[in-house]
C-alpha positions in Angstrom: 168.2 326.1 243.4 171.2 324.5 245.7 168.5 325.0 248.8 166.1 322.5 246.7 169.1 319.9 245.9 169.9 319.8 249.6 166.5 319.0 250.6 165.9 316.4 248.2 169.5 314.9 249.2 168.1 314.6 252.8 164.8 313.0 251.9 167.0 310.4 249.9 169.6 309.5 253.0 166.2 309.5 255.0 164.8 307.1 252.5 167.4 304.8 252.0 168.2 304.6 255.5 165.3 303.4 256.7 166.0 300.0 254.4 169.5 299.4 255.9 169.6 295.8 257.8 172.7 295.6 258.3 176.4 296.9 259.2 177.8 296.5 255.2 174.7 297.9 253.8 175.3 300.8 256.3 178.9 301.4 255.3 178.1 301.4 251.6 175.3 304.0 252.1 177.7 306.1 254.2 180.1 306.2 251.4 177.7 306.9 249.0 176.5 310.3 251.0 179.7 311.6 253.0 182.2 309.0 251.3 185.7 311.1 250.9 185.9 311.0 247.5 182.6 310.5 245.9 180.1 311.6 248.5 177.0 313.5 247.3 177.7 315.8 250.3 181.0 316.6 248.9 179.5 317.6 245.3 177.4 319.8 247.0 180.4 321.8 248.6 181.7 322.1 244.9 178.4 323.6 243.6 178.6 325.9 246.7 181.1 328.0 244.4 178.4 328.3 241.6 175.9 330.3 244.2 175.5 334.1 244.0 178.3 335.5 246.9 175.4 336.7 249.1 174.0 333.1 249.3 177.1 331.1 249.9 177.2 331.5 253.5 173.8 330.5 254.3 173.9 327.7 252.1 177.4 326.7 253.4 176.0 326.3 257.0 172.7 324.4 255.4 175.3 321.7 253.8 177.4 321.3 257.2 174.0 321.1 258.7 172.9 318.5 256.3 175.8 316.7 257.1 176.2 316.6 260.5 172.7 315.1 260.5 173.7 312.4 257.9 176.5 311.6 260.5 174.2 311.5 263.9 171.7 309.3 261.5 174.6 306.7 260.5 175.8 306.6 264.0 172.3 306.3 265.8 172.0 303.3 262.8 174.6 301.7 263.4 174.2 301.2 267.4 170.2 300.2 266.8 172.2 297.3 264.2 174.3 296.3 266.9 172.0 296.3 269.4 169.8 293.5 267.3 172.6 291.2 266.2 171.8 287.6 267.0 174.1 285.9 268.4 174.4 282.6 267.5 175.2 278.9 269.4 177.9 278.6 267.4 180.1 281.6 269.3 182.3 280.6 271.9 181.3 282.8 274.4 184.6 281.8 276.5 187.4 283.1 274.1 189.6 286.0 274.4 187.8 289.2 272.6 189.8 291.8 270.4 189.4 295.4 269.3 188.9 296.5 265.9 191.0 299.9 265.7 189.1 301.9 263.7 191.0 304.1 261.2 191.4 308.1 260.7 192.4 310.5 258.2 196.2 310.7 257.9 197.7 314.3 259.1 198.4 316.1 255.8 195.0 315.0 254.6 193.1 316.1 257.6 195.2 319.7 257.0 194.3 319.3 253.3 190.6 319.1 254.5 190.8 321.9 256.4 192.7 324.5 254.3 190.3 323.7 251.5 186.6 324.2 253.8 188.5 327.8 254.8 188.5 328.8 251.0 184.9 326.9 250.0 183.9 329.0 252.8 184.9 332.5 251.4 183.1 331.3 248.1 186.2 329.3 245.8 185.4 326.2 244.1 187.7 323.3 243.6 189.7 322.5 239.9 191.3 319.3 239.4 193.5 318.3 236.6 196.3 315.6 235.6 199.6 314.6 237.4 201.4 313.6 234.3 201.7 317.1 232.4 203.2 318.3 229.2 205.9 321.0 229.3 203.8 323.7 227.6 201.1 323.5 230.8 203.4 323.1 233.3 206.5 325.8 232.1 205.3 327.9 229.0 202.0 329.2 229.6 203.4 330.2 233.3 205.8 332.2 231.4 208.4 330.3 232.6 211.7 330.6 230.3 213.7 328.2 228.4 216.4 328.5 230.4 214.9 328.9 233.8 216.4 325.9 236.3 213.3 324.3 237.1 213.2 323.0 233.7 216.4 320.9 234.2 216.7 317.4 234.0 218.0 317.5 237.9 215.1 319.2 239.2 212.1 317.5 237.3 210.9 314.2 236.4 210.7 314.3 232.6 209.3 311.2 230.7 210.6 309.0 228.4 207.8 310.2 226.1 206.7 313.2 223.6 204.4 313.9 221.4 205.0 316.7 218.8 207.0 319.3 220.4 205.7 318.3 224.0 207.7 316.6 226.3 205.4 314.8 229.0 206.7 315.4 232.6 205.4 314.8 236.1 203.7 318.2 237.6 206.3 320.3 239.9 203.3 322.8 241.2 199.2 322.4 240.3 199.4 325.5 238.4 198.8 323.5 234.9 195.4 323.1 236.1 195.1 326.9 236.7 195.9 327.6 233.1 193.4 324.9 232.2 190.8 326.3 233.7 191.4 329.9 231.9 191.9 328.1 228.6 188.1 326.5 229.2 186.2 328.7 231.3 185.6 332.5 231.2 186.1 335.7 233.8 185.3 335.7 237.1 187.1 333.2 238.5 188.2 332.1 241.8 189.3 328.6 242.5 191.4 326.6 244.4 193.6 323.6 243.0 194.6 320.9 245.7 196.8 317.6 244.9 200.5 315.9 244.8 203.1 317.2 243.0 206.5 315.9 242.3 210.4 317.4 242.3 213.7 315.7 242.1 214.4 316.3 245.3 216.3 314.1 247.9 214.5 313.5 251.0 215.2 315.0 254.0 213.6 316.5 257.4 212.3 319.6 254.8 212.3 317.8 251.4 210.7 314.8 249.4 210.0 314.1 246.0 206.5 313.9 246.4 204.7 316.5 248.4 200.7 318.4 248.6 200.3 321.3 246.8 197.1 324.5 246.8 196.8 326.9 245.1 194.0 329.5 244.5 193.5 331.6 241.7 190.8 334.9 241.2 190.4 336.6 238.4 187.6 339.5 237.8 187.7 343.5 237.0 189.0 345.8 239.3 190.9 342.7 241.5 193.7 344.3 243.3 196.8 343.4 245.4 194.6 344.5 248.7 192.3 342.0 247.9 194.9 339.6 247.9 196.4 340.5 251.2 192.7 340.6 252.7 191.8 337.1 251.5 195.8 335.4 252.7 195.3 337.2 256.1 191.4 336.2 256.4 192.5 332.5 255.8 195.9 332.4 257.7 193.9 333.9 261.0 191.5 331.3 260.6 194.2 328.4 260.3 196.7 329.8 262.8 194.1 331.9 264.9 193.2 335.0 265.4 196.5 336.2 267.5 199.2 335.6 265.0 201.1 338.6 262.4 201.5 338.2 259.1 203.9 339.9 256.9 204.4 340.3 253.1 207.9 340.3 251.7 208.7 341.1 247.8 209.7 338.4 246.1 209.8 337.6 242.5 207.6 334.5 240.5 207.6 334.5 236.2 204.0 334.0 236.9 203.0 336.7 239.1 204.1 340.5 238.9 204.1 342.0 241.7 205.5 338.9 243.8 205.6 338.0 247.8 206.8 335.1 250.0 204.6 335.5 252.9 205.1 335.2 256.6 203.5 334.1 260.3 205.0 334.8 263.8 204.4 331.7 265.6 205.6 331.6 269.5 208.2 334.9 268.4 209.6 333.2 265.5 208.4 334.4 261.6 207.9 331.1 259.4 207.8 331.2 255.6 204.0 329.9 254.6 203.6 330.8 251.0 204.0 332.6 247.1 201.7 334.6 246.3 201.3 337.9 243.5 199.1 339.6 241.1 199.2 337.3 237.4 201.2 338.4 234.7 199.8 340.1 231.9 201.9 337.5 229.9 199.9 334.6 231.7 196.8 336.4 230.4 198.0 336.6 227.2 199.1 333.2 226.8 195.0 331.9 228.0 193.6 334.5 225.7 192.1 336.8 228.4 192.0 340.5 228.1 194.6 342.1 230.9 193.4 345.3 229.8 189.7 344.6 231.6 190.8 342.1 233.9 193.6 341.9 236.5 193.7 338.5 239.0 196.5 337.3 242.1 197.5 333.7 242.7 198.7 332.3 245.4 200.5 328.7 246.3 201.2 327.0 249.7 202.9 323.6 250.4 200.4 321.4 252.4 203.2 319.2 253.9 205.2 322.7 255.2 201.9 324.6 256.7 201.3 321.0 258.8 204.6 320.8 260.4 204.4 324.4 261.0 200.9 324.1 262.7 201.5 321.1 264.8 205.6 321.7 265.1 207.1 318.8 263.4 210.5 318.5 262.8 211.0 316.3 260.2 209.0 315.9 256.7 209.9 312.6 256.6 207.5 311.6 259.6 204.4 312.4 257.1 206.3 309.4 255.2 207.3 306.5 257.3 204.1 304.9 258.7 205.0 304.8 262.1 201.8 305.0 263.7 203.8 306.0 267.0 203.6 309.0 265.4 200.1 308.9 263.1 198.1 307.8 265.9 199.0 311.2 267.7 196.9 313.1 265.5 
């Protein structure tokens, strides 16, 4: 049971802390429990997925709880530390001080962090898979033709390297990982794939080769296209707020029939946010899943374009140059 995991974590961090001596030992146990990458905290949020849907809530607010105690604990730590340091005869007492400016998440990550908590929220668990992809992952299990122009040489970073009839390229969406997941695991599904992605594009104030990419995919019986629209306008009202409209507008994707771009008026003005349609039977058929019994939708938004539509910036580049003129604002 998750609620027994979640205990035990807490008994551990109580543990543990109580042997901490000093500010290094501190850090290192901080990373260990609410580290960004590799925190136990974090694994929990994944297993959060694995729950039954009528327990995911509750144990949602139990893991937030556990770790907004795990903060106060570190913090209240790290001030009794300070407040016992010895100081030495050796410190010159007479020179100059200096700040040490602590550092913060950068922008698109903070945005990443928060787009992804909305969906472990509604009950989605996280996929991750490889950057360097082949072309039958990345094109022809998306049913996406021979002769469609994303395949070109122009528009996607092939490399020198193949193996059999694959040619190895660097991912232009995460929707390899997507297929992956179908190809390994079986019906219901609902999961959300965050990372970079990469497209021969030049860079400019709406382009860059390298850019963030999620995208969610569900699959189940009896999964329709007004569940989609309740679950993109459920998670766009609690990005934007509650105040904004959304709109759906057909569109067309090789992996998704039917297809729509979808919309948000911001301060009278409709913005372009994200793709989004039911899968194609020929995705289905391609994983070896049955699209007789079970329909699914998909859905894929561009981290870098939702942040400089929340916060109104101009320029995609500024995600990109290091000014901290312009980090530190955030």
């Amino acid at each position: 049971m998750l609620d027994d995991v979640i205990e035990k974590l807490k008994k551990e961090f109580i543990d543990k802390l109580k042997e901490i001596k000093d500010e290094p030992s501190l850090l290192n146990l901080k990373g260990e429990f609410i580290g960004r990458k590799r925190g136990k905290v974090k694994d929990l949020f994944k297993e959060l997925g694995k729950a039954e849907p009528q327990e995911r809530g509750r144990l949602g607010q139990a893991i937030n709880s556990l770790k907004t105690f795990i903060e106060k604990s570190l913090s209240e730590k790290e001030k009794e530390i300070k407040s016992k340091k010895v100081k030495t005869d050796s410190e010159d007492y007479t020179y100059p001080g200096f700040r040490i400016e602590r550092g913060r998440k950068h922008l698109l990550q903070q945005v990443m962090d928060d787009v992804m908590d909305i969906f472990l929220k509604m009950g989605y668990h996280i996929e991750t898979g490889p950057e360097v992809e082949t072309d039958y992952f990345n094109f022809t299990a998306l049913n996406i033709p021979e002769e469609h122009p994303a395949r070109d040489e122009h528009d996607t970073f092939y490399l020198d390297y193949e193996k059999g009839k694959d040619k190895y390229l660097l991912r232009t969406h995460t929707s390899p990982v997507q297929i992956r997941t179908m190809l390994k695991k079986k019906p219901p599904l609902k999961i959300i794939v965050p990372g970079k992605v990469f497209r021969k594009d030049e860079p400019d104030d709406t382009h860059s080769p390298v850019f963030h990419q999620l995208e969610g995919l569900v699959v189940g019986e009896g999964i329709s296209f007004a569940d989609l629209k309740g679950t993109l306008i459920t998670f766009l009202k609690a990005l934007f707020g509650d105040d904004i409209q959304v709109r759906f507008r057909p569109s067309f994707f090789p992996f998704t029939e039917p297809s729509a771009e979808v919309d948000v008026l911001l301060k009278g003005e409709w913005l372009e946010i994200l793709g989004c349609g039911m899968v194609d039977p020929a995705v289905f058929s391609e994983v070896g899943i049955d699209s007789e019994k079970y329909t699914g939708f998909a859905f894929g938004l561009g981290i870098d374009r939702i942040t400089m539509v929340k916060y109104r910036v101009k320029s995609l580049r500024y995600f990109y140059d290091n000014d901290l003129r312009f980090l530190r604002q955030f």
